[in-house]
C-alpha positions in Angstrom: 13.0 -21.0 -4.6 16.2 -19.1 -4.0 16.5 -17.8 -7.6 13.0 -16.8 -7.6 13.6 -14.5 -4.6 16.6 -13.0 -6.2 15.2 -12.5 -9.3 12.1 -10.8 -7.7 14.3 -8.5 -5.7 16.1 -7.7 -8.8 13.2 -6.7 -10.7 11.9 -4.6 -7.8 15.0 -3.0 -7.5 15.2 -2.0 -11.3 11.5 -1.0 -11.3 11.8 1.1 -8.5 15.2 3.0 -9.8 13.3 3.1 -13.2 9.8 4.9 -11.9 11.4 6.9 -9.4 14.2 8.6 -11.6 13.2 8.4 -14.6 12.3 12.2 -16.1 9.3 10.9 -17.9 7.7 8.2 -15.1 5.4 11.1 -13.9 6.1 13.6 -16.2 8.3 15.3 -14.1 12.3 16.2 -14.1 12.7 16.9 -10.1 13.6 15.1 -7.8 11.2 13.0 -6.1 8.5 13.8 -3.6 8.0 12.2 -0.7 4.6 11.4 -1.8 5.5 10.6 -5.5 7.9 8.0 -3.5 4.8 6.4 -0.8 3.4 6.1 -4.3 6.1 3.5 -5.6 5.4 2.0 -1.7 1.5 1.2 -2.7 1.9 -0.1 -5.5 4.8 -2.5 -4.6 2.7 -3.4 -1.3 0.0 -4.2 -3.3 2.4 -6.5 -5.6 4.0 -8.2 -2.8 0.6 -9.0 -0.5 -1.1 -12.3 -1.5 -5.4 -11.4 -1.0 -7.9 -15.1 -0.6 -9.2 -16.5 -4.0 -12.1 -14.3 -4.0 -10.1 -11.1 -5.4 -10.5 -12.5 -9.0 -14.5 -12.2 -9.0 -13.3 -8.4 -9.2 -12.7 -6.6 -12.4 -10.1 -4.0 -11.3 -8.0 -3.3 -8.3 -9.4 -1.2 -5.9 -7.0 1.4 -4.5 -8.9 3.4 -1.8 -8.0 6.4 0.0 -10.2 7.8 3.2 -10.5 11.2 4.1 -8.3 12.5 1.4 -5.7 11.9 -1.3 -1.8 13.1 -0.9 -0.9 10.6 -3.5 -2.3 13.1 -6.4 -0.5 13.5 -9.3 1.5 10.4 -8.4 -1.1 7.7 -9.0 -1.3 8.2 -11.9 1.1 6.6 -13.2 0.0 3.6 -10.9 -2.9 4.0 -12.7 -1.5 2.5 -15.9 -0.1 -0.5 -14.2 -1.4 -3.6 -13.6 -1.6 -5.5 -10.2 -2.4 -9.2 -9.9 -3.2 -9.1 -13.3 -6.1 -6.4 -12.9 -6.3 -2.6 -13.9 -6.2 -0.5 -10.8 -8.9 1.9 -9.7 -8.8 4.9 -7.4 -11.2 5.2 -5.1 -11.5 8.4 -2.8 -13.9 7.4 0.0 -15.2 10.0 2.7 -16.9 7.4 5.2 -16.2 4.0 6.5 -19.4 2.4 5.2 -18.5 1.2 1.8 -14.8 -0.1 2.1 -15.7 -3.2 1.1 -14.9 -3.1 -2.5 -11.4 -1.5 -1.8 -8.7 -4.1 -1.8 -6.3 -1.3 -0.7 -7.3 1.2 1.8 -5.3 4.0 2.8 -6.7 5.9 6.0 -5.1 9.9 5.7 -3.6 11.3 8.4 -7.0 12.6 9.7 -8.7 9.5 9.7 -5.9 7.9 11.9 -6.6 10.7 14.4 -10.2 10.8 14.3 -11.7 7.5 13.5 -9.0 4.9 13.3 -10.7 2.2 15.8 -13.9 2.5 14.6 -12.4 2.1 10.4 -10.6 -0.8 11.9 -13.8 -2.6 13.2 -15.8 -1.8 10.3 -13.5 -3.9 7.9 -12.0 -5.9 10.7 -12.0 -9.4 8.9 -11.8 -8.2 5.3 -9.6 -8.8 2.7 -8.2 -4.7 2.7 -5.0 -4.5 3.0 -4.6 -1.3 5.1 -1.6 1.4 4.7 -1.7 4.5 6.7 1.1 7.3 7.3 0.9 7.9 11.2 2.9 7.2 14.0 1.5 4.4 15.8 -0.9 2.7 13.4 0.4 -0.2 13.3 0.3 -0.3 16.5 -3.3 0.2 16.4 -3.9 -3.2 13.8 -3.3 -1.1 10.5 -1.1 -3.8 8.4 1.5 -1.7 6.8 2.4 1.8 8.3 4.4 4.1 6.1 7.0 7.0 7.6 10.0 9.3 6.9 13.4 8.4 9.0 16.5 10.4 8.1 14.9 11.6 4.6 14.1 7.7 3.4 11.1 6.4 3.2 10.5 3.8 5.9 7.3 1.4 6.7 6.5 -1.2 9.7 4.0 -4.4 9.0 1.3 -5.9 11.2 1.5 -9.4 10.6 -1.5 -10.2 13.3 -3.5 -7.7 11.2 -2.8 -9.2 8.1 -3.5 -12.6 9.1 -7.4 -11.1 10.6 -7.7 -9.5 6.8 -6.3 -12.7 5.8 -3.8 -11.2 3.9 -0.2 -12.9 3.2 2.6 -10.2 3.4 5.8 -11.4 1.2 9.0 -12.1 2.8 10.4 -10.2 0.2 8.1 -7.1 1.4 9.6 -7.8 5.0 12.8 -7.9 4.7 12.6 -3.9 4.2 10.2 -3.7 6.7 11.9 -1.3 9.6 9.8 -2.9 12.3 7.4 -6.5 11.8 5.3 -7.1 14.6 3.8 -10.2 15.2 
């Protein structure tokens, strides 16, 4: 119970100090990007989000980006990780018609002005955990909604979304939520 909480937190704590300052994690020496840091994000939403049964039929772990990719160089790294036990894959998808192998979808900027609704309805009861980086997504039923507040990196969770993608957000995720609607 309780221990198992702290020591998760601990070990997110020392993985996120490690990847995020360490020279070699990216194979950089500056200091850290805001989108080298919504990398570290992903990849520790897509550790601390709990997808149905069915996820293990798949042999990798679909990252997914829509309508562009700000993430590049960083994923790489994420690349080389592992999450729920399976190699991740990026996907760069240009439409809304085959999301369905992505287990993580992140809709650009663009698509959140253009096309959000109609993204939404076309995966509306699937497993995809969805991410986005625009004011008001979550708002919209995107379940995790990443921003910048006073130079940190901030995010705001959809709990009514994840429950339609039928997706179990971590209390440990949560707790450093900025906003959880219900």
């Amino acid at each position: 119970g309780l221990i198992l909480i702290v020591n998760l937190i601990i070990t997110l704590s020392i993985w996120l100090t490690a990847v995020l300052y360490s020279p070699n994690s990216f194979g950089q020496t500056e200091e850290p990007t805001e989108y080298r840091l919504k990398a570290a994000f992903l990849y520790n939403f897509a550790n601390f989000t709990e997808w149905p049964t069915k996820i293990d039929k798949h042999s990798t772990f679909n990252m997914c980006f829509l309508d562009g990719n700000p993430f590049d160089p960083y994923l790489d790294y994420i690349t080389q990780k592992k999450v729920k036990d399976l190699q991740v894959s990026i996907l760069l998808k240009s439409d809304s018609d085959n999301l369905s192998e992505c287990h993580l979808l992140y809709i650009s900027h663009s698509a959140a002005s253009n096309k959000l609704e109609s993204i939404l309805d076309h995966i509306s009861s699937s497993p995809i955990l969805t991410v986005a980086d625009s004011t008001g997504a979550c708002q919209k039923g995107v379940v995790i909604n990443m921003g910048v507040n006073a130079g940190k990196i901030t995010f705001e969770a959809n709990l009514a979304a994840a429950r339609t993608a039928k997706l179990v957000l971590s209390s440990q995720l949560l707790r450093f939520a900025k906003e959880v609607y219900q």
